[in-house]
Structure formats: C-alpha cells, structure tokens
C-alpha positions as CSV (number, residue, x, y, z in Angstrom):
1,X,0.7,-13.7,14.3
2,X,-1.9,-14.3,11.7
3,X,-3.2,-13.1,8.2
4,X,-6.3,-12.9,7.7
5,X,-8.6,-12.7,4.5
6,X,-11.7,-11.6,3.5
7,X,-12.6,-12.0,-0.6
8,X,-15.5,-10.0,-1.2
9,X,-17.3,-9.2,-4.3
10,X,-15.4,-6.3,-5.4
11,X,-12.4,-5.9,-2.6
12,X,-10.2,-8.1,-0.9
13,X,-9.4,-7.0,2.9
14,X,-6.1,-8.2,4.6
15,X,-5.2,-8.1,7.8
16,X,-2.7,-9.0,10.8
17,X,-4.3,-10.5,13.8
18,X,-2.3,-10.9,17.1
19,X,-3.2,-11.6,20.5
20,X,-6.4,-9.4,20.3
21,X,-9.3,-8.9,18.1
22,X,-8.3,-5.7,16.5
23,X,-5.9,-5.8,13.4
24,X,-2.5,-4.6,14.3
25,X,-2.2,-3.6,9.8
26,X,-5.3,-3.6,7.5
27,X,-5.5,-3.4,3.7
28,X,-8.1,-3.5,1.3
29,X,-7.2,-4.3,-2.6
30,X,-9.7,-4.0,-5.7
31,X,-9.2,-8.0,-6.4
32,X,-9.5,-6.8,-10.3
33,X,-5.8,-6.1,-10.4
34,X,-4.0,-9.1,-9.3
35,X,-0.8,-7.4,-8.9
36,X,-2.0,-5.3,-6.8
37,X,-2.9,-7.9,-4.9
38,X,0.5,-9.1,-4.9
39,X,2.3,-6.4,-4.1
40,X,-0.1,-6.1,-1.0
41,X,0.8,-9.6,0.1
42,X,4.7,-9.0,-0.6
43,X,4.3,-5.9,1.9
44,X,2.5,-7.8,4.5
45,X,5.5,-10.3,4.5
46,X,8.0,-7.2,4.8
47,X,6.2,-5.7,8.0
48,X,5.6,-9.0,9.2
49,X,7.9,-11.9,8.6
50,X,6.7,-14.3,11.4
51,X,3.1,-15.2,9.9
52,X,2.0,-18.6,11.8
53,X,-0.9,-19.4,9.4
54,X,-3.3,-17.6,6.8
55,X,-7.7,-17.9,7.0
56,X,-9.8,-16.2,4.9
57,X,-13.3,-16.4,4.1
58,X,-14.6,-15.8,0.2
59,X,-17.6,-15.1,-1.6
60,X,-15.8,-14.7,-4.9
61,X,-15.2,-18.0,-5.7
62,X,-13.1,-17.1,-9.1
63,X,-10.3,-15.3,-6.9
64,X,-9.7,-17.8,-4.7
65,X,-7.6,-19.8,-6.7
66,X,-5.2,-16.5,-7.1
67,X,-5.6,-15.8,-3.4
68,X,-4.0,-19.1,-3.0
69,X,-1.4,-19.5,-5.3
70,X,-0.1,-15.6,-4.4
71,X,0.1,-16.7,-0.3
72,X,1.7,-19.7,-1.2
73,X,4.3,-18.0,-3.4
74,X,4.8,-15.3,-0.6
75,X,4.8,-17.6,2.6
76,X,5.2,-20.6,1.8
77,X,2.4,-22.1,3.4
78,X,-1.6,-23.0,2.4
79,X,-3.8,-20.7,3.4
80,X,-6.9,-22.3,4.8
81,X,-10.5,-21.4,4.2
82,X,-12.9,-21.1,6.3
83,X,-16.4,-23.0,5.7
84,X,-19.6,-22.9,7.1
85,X,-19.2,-26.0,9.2
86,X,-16.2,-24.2,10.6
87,X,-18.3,-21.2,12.8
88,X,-19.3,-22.7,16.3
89,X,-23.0,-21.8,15.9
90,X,-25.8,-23.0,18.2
91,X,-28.4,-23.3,14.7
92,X,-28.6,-22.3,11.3
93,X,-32.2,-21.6,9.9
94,X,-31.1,-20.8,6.6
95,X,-32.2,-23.2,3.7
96,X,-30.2,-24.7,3.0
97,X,-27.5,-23.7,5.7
98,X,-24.5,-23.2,3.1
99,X,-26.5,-21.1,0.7
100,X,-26.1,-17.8,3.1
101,X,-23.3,-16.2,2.1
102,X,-20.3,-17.1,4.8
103,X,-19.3,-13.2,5.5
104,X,-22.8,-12.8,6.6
105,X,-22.4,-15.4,9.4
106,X,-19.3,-14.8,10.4
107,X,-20.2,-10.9,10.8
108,X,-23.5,-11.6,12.9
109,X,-21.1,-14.1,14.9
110,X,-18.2,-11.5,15.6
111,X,-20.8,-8.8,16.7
112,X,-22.1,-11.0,19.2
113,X,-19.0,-12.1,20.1
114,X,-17.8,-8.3,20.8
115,X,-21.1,-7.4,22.6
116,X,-20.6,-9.7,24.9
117,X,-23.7,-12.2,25.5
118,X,-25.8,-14.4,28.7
119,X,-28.7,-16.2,29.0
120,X,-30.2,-13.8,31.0
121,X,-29.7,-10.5,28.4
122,X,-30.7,-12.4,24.9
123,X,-31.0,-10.1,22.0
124,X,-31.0,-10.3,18.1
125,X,-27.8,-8.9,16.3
126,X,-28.7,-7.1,13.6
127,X,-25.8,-6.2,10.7
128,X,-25.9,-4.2,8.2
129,X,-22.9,-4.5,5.8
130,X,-22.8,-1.7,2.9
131,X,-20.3,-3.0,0.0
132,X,-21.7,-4.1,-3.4
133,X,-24.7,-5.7,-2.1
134,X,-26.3,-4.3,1.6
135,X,-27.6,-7.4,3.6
136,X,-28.8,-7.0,6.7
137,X,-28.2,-10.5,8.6
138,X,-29.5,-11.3,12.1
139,X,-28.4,-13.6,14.7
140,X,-29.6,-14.4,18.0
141,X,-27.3,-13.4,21.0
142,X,-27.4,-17.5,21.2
143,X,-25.5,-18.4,17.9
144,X,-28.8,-18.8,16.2
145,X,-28.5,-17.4,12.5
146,X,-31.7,-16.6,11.3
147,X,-31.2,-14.8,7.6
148,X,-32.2,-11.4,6.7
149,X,-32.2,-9.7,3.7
150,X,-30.0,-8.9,0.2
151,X,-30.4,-4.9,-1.0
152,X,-28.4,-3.8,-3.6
153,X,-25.4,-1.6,-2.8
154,X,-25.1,2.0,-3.3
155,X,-22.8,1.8,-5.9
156,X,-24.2,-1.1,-7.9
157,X,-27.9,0.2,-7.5
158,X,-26.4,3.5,-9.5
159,X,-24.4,1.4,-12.0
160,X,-27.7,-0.6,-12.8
161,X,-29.9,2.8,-13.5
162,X,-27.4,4.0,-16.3
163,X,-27.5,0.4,-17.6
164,X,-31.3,0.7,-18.0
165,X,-31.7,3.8,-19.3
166,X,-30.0,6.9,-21.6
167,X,-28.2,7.9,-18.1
168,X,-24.8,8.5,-18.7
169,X,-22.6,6.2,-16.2
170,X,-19.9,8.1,-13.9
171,X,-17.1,5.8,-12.1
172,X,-17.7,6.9,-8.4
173,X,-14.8,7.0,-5.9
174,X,-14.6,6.4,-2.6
175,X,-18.2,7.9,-0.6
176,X,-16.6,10.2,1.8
177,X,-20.2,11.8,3.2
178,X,-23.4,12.4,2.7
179,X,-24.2,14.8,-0.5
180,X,-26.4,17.2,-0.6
181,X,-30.4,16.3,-1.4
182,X,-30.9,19.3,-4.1
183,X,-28.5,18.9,-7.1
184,X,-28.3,20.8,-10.5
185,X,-26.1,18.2,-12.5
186,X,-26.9,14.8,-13.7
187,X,-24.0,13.4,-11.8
188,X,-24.9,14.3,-8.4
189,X,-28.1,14.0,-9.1
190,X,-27.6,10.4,-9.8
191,X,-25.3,9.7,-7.2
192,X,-27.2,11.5,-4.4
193,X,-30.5,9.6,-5.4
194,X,-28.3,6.2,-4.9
195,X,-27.0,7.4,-1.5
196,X,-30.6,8.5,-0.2
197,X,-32.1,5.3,-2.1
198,X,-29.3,3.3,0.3
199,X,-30.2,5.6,3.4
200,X,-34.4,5.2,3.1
201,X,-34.1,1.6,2.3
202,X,-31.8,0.5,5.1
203,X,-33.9,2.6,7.4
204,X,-37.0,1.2,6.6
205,X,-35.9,-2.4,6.5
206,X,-34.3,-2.0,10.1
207,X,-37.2,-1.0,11.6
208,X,-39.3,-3.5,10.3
209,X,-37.1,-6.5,11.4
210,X,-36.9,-5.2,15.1
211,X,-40.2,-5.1,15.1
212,X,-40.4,-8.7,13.6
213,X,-37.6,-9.3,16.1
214,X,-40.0,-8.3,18.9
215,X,-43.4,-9.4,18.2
216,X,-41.8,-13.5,17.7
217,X,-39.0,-13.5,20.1
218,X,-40.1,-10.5,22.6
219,X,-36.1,-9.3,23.1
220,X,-34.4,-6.4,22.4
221,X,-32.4,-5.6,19.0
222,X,-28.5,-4.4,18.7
223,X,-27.9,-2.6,15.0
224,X,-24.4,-3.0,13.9
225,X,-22.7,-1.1,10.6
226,X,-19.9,-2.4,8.7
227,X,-19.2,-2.6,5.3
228,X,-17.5,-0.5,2.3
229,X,-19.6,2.9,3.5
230,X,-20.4,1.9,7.1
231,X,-18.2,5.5,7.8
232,X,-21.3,7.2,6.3
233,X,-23.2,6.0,9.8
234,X,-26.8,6.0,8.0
235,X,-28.0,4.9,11.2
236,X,-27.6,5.7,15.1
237,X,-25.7,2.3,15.8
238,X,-22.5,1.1,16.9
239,X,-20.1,0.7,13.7
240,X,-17.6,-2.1,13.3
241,X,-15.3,-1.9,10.7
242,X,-13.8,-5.5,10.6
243,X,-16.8,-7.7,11.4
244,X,-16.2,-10.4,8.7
245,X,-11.9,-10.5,9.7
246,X,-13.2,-10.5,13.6
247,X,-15.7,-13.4,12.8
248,X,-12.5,-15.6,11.6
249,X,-10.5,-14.6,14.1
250,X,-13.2,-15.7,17.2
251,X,-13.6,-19.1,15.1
252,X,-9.9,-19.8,13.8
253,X,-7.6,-18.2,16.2
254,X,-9.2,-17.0,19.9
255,X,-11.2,-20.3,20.2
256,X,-8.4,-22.7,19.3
C-alpha cells in the first residue's frame, strides 16, 4: 500500500494506491493552510496504517519542504520524489527536457498507459488539465513527449481581470457547471466570461493541434480531461480524474 502525492500550484492531492491503478481514498488540500494538510496526512495514517513508501511529484517547490517534514513526522519514513529522469520515456523534445513541468509528463504518460498502446495503432495523447493554469500536453502513444501549450486557468484568468481593472474581485468556489451565457450582475457576468473564455480557448487550441498532429505525424489523436474542473467535460473526451497520481503509480509502483 502506497501514498501518493501530487503538489500543485494551488492544491495538494493525496492518495492510497494498492494493487491497481485507481486510488482506494483520495484527498485534495488547499496547500495554503498547512494544518490542514496535516490533519489530512494524520487521517490517511488512521485509515491506513500499513503505508510501504510515499512518491509525489511537485511543481510547488516552496511546499515541498513541509510536505516532507509532515510525512516524516506522520510515518516515519522519507517520502521520495519523483524527477524527470524517473518516467520511462522513449524521448523528450522539450528544451531543455526538465523545464516542462513534471505533472505534465507524468499525465500524458499515465493516459497512454490506460489506453493501452502497439506499434501497429500509434496515436498522439492529447491532455488537457484545468487547475490554475490549463496546459494541454501531448505525447506520442510511443513515450515521446512533445510539449504543448500553457493557458491560463479559469479561475486565475478571472482573478487577473479584476487586478487590471475597477472590476471588483469575488472569491469563486468550487465550479460545479456550466453558467448561463446571458447574466445581469457583475459577478456572473465575470465569472461566466472566465468559464466561456476557458471553454472557446481550449476548444480552439485542440483542434488546431490534431490537426498539427495529423499533417506531421499522419495518426490519429486521443483528447483526455483532467484537472481541478475536468467534471465540467468542455469537450467530448474521455475524462480522467487522477492522471498525474496514475503517472507515478505506472513509474514508481506497477513497473517496479
């Protein structure tokens, strides 16, 4: 039995791996509160006393050092983090390789890895993850990483507007669905244009790189969702939930 981590830019996301690649507990913790955080990790251990080792991936590098000291005070044990040199890729085309953010890679990875993959069927992976920034990363059904694109998230595209102008700024909860187009307040006005900014982008960009996709490689394209407000399903595509926590348990845990 393992936990595993993964530190994003706003959230951290726990979760129990066993023998299979969907989390038997899964919890997600705003990594501002550190007690929270905490009291997260001293639940885990309550539920689940027999941990045999702790992964995580970050791209938060200023909670990490609180990551570690709280598993350490809980378990007992160092957790270990996973690199880029750590996921079993074929190639890496991005310049340079460790610059791409290491959720992205692992993401493309896990899809590829839950899709199944031949020599005979190759296809691009392409993810879109929604959280504080959208990227959309693509890999070929090879291991090849080839990059993508950085778009900025619902949430923080909306915070940025009432930064740069007289808009007044409203703390958003969670996105539950997609609001209405026509709205006669300022605050759903604003929030709606930062969904519908999100859904036109995203939209756009897709089509655009399986087209790319095609004309250079001539194969097919698979369009994955995951992500903070990959439940909104802005596209037709399969949605994974647990891409990133998948990715380290293919590299760290099933391949072993």
């Amino acid at each position: 039995m393992y936990l595993l981590a993964d530190i994003g830019n706003t959230r951290v996301k726990l979760a129990i791996f066993e023998k299979a690649n969907l989390p038997i507990c899964y919890k997600a913790i705003e990594h501002s509160n550190a007690l929270d955080l905490v009291n997260a990790l001293n639940d885990v251990k309550k539920d689940y006393d027999c941990i045999d080792g702790v992964f995580y991936s970050s791209v938060s590098l200023k909670v990490n050092d609180l990551f570690e000291s709280s598993v350490e005070d809980c378990f007992s044990m160092k957790p270990y983090r996973v690199m880029h040199n750590d996921i079993k890729l074929k190639d890496n085309l991005y310049k340079p390789k460790d610059a791409v953010g290491i959720d992205r890679i692992l993401s493309t990875y896990a899809s590829i890895k839950l899709e199944g993959y031949n020599d005979k069927d190759k296809y691009a992976s392409i993810v879109i993850d929604m959280g504080t920034a959208t990227t959309i990363s693509i890999m070929l059904s090879d291991f090849t990483f080839l990059g993508g694109m950085i778009i900025s998230g619902t949430k923080t595209s909306y915070q940025a507007l009432s930064n740069i102008t007289s808009l007044p700024y409203y703390e958003i909860g969670p996105i539950e669905s997609i609001p209405n187009p026509v709205n006669n307040n300022i605050k759903d006005a604003i929030m709606s244009g930062a969904i519908y900014n999100t859904i036109g982008t995203v939209n756009y960009a897709v089509m655009e790189t399986k087209k790319y996709i095609k004309n250079k490689y001539n194969i097919k394209s698979k369009i994955f969702l995951t992500g903070g407000i990959s439940n909104l399903r802005l596209l037709k595509c399969k949605v994974y939930p647990f891409l990133v926590l998948q990715g380290i348990y293919f590299n760290m845990i099933s391949n072993k």
